[in-house]
MARFILUM-796922 format. One line per field, with one value per atom (N, C-alpha, C): residue number from 1; atom name; x negated, y negated, z; chain. Coordinates in steps of 0.05 Angstrom, whole numbers, padded with zeros to 5 digits. Each point is the difference from the previous one (the first is absolute). Layout:
REM residues N
i <- [NUM / ...] .
at <- [CA / ...] .
x <- [X / ...] .
y <- [Y / ...] .
z <- [Z / ...] .
ch <- [A / ...] .
This chain:
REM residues 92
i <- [1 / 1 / 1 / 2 / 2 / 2 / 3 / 3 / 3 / 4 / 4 / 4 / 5 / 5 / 5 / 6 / 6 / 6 / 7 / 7 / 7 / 8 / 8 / 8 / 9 / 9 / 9 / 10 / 10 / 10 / 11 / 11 / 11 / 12 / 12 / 12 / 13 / 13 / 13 / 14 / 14 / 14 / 15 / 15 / 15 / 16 / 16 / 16 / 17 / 17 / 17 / 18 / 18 / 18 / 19 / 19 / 19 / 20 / 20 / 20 / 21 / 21 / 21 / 22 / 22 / 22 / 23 / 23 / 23 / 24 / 24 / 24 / 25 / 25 / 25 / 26 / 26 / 26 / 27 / 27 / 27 / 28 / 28 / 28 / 29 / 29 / 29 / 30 / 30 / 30 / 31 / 31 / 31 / 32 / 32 / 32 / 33 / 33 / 33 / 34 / 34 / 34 / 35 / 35 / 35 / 36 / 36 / 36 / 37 / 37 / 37 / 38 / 38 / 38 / 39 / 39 / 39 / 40 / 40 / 40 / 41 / 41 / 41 / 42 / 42 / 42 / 43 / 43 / 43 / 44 / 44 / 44 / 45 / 45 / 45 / 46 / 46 / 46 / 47 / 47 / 47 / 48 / 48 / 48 / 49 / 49 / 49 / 50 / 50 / 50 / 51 / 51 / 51 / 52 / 52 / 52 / 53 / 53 / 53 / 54 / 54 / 54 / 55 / 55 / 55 / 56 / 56 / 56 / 57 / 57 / 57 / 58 / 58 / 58 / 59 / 59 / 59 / 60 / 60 / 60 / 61 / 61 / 61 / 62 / 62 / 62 / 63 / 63 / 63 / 64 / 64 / 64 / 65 / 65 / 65 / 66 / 66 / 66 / 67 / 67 / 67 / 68 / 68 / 68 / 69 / 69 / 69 / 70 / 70 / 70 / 71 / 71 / 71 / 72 / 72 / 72 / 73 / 73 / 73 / 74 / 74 / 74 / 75 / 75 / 75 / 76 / 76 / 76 / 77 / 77 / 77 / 78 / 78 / 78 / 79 / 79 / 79 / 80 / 80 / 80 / 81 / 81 / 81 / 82 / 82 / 82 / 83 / 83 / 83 / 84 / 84 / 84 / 85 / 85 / 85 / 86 / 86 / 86 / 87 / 87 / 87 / 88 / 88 / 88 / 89 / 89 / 89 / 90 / 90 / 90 / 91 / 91 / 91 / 92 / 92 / 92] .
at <- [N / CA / C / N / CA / C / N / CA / C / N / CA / C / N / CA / C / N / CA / C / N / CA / C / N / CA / C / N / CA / C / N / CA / C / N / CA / C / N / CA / C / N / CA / C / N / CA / C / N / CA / C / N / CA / C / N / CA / C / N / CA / C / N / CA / C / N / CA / C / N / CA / C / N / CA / C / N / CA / C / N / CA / C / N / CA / C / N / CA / C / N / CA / C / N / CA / C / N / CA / C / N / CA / C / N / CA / C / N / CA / C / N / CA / C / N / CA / C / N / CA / C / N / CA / C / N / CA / C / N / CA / C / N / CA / C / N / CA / C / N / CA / C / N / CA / C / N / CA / C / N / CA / C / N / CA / C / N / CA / C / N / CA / C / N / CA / C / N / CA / C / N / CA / C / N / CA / C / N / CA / C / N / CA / C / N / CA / C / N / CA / C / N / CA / C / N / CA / C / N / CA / C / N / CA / C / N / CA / C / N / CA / C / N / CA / C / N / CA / C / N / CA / C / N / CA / C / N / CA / C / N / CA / C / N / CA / C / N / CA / C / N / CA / C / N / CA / C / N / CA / C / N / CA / C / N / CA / C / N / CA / C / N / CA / C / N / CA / C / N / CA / C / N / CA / C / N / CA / C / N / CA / C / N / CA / C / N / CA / C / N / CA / C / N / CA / C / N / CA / C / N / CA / C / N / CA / C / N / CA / C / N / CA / C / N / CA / C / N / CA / C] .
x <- [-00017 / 00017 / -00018 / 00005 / -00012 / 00014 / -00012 / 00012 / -00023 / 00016 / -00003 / -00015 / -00030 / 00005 / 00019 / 00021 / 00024 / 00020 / 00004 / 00007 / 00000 / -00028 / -00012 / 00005 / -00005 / -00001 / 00027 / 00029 / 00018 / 00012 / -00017 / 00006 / -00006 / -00029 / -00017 / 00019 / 00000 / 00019 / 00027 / 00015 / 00025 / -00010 / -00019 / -00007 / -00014 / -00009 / -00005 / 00020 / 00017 / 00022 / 00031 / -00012 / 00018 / -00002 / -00034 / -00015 / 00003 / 00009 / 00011 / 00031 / 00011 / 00026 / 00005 / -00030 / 00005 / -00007 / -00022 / 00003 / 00019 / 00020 / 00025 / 00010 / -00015 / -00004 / 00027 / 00011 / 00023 / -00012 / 00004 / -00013 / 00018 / 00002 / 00015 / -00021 / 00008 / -00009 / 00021 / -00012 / 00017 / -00010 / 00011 / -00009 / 00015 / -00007 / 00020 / -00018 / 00025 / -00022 / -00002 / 00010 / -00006 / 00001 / -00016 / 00008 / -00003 / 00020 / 00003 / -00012 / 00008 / -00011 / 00031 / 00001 / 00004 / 00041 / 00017 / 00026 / 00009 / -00011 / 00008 / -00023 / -00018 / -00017 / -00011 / -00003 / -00005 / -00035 / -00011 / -00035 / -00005 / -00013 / -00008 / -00040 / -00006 / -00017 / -00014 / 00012 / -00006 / -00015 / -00022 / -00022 / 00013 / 00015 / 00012 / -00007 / 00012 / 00012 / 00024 / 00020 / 00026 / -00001 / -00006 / -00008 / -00009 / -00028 / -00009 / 00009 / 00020 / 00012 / 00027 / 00018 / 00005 / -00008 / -00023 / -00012 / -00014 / 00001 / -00002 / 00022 / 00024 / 00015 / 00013 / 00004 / 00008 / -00025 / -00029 / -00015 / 00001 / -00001 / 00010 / 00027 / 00021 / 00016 / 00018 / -00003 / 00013 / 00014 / 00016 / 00021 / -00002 / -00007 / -00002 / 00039 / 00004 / 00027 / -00002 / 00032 / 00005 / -00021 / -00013 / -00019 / 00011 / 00001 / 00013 / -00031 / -00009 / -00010 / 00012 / -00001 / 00011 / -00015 / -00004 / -00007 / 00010 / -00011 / 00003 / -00006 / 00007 / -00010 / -00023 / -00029 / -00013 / 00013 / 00008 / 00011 / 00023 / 00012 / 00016 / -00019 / -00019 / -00018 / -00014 / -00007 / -00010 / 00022 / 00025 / 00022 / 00001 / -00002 / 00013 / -00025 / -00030 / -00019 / 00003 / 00000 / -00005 / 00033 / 00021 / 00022 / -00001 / -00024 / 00009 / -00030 / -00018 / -00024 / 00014 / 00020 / 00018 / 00019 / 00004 / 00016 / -00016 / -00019 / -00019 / -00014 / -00002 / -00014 / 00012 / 00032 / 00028 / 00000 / -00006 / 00012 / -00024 / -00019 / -00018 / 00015] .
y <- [00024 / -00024 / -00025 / -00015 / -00024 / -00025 / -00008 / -00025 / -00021 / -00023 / -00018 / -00005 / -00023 / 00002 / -00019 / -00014 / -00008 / 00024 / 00018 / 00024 / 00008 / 00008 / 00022 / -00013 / -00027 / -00015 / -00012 / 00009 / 00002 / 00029 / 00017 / 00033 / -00002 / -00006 / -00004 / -00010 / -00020 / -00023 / 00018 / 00006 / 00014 / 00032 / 00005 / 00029 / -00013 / -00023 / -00012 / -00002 / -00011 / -00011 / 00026 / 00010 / 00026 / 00027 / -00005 / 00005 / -00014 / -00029 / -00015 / 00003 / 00010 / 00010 / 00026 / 00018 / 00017 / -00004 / -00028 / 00006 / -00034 / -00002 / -00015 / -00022 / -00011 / -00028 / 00001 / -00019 / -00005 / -00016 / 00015 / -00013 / 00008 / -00028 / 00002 / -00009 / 00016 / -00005 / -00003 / -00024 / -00017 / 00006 / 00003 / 00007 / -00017 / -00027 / -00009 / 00005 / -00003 / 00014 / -00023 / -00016 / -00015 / -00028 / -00013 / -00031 / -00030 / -00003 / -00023 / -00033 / -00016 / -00024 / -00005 / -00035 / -00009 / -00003 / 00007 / -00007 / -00026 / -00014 / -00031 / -00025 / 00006 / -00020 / 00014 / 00024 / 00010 / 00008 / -00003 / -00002 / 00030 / 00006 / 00028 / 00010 / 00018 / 00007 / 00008 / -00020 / 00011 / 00020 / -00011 / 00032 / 00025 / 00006 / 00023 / 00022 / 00030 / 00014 / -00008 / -00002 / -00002 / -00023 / -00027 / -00022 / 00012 / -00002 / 00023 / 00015 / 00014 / 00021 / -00012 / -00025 / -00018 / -00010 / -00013 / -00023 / 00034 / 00022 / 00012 / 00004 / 00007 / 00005 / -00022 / -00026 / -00020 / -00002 / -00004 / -00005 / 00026 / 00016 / 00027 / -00003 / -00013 / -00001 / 00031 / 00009 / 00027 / -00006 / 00029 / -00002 / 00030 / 00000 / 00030 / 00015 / 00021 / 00019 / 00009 / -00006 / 00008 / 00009 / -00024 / -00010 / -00017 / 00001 / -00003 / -00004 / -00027 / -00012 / -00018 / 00021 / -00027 / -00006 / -00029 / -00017 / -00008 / -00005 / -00011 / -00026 / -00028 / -00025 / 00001 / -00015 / -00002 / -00011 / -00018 / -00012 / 00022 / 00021 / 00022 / 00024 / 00001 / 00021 / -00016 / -00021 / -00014 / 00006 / -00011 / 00009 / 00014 / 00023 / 00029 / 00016 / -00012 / 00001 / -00007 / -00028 / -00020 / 00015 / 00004 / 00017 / 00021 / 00021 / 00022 / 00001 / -00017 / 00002 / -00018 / -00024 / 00005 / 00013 / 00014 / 00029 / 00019 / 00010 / 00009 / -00015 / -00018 / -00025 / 00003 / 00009 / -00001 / 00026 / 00014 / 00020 / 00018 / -00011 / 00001 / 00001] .
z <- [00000 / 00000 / 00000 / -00020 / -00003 / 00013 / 00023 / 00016 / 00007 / 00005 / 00005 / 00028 / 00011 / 00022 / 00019 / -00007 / 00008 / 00006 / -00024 / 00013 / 00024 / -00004 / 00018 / 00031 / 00004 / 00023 / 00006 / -00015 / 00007 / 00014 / -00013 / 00008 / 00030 / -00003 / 00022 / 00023 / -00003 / 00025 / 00006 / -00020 / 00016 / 00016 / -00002 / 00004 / 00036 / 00001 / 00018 / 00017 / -00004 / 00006 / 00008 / -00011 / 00012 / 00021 / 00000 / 00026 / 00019 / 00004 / 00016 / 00012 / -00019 / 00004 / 00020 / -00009 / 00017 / 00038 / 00009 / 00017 / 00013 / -00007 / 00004 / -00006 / -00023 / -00005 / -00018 / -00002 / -00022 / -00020 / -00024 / -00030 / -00022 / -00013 / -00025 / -00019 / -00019 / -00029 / -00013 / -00012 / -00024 / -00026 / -00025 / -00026 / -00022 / -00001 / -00017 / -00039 / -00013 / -00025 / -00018 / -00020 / -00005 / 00010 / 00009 / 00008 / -00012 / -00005 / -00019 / 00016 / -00020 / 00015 / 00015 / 00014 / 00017 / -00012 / 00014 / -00007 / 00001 / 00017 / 00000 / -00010 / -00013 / -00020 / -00009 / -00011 / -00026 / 00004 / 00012 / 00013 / -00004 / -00023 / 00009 / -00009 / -00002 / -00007 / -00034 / -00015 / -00033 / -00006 / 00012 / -00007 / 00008 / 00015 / 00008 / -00017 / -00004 / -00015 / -00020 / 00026 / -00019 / -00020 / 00007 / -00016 / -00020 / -00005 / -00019 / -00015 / 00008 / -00015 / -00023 / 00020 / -00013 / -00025 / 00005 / -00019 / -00023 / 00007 / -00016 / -00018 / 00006 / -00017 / -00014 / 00010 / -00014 / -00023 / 00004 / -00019 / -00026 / 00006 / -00012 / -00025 / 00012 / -00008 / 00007 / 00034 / 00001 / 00015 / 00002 / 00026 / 00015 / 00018 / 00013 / -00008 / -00002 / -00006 / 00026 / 00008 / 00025 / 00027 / -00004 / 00031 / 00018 / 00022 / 00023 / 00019 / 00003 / 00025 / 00023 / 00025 / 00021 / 00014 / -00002 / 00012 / 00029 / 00012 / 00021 / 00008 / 00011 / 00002 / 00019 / 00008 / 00021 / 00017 / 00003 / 00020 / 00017 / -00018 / 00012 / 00015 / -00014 / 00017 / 00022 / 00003 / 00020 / 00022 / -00007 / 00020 / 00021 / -00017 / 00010 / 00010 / -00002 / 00014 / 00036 / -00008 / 00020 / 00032 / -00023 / 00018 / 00009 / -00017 / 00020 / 00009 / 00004 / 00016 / 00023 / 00003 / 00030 / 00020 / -00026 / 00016 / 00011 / -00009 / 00005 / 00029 / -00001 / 00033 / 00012 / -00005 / 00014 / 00013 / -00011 / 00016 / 00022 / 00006 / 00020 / 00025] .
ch <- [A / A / A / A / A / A / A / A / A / A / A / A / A / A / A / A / A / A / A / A / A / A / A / A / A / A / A / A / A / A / A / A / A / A / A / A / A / A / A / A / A / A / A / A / A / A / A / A / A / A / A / A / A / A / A / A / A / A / A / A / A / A / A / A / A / A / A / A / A / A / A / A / A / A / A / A / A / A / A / A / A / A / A / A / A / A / A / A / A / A / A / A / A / A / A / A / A / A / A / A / A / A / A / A / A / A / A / A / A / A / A / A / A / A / A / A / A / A / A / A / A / A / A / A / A / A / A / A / A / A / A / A / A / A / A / A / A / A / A / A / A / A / A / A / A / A / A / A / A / A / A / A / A / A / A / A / A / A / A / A / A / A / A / A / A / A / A / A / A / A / A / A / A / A / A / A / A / A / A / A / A / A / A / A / A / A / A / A / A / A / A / A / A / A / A / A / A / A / A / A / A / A / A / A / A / A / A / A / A / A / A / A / A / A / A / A / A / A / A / A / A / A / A / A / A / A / A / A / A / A / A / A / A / A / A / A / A / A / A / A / A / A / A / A / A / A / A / A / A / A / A / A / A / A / A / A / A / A / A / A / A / A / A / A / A / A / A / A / A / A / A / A / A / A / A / A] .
């Protein structure tokens, strides 16, 4: 298997992190999959992937057949971070 070391040091960390689990720590992992830029001023990361992949197919002149990417806003994953790392403080 050919991986990444971003990969690997994601494998790594939850494999960490679940050894923590075993001796009583409460841990969530979050996995959001694509993340878009910002929902309320538009601020995102051009260089990205998805950008990219964008400015690919418009320059292209293509259209992916029945592709389906969801996005998610940053400012929504920031959220639902920031919420359940106080539920998490919370329930100590």
């Amino acid at each position: 298997v050919n991986t990444t070391g971003y990969t690997q040091t994601k494998w790594m960390s939850e494999l960490y992190l679940n050894k923590l689990r075993e001796f009583g720590y409460q841990i969530g992992i979050l996995r959001p999959a694509f993340i878009s830029g910002n929902s309320q001023n538009g601020s995102c990361n051009s260089d990205d992937f998805i950008w990219k992949y964008v400015r690919l197919l418009v320059h292209s002149e293509m259209a992916p057949i029945e592709q389906t990417m969801i996005l998610t806003p940053v400012n929504k994953v920031a959220s639902v971070f920031v919420e359940s790392a106080e539920k998490i403080s919370s329930v100590k």
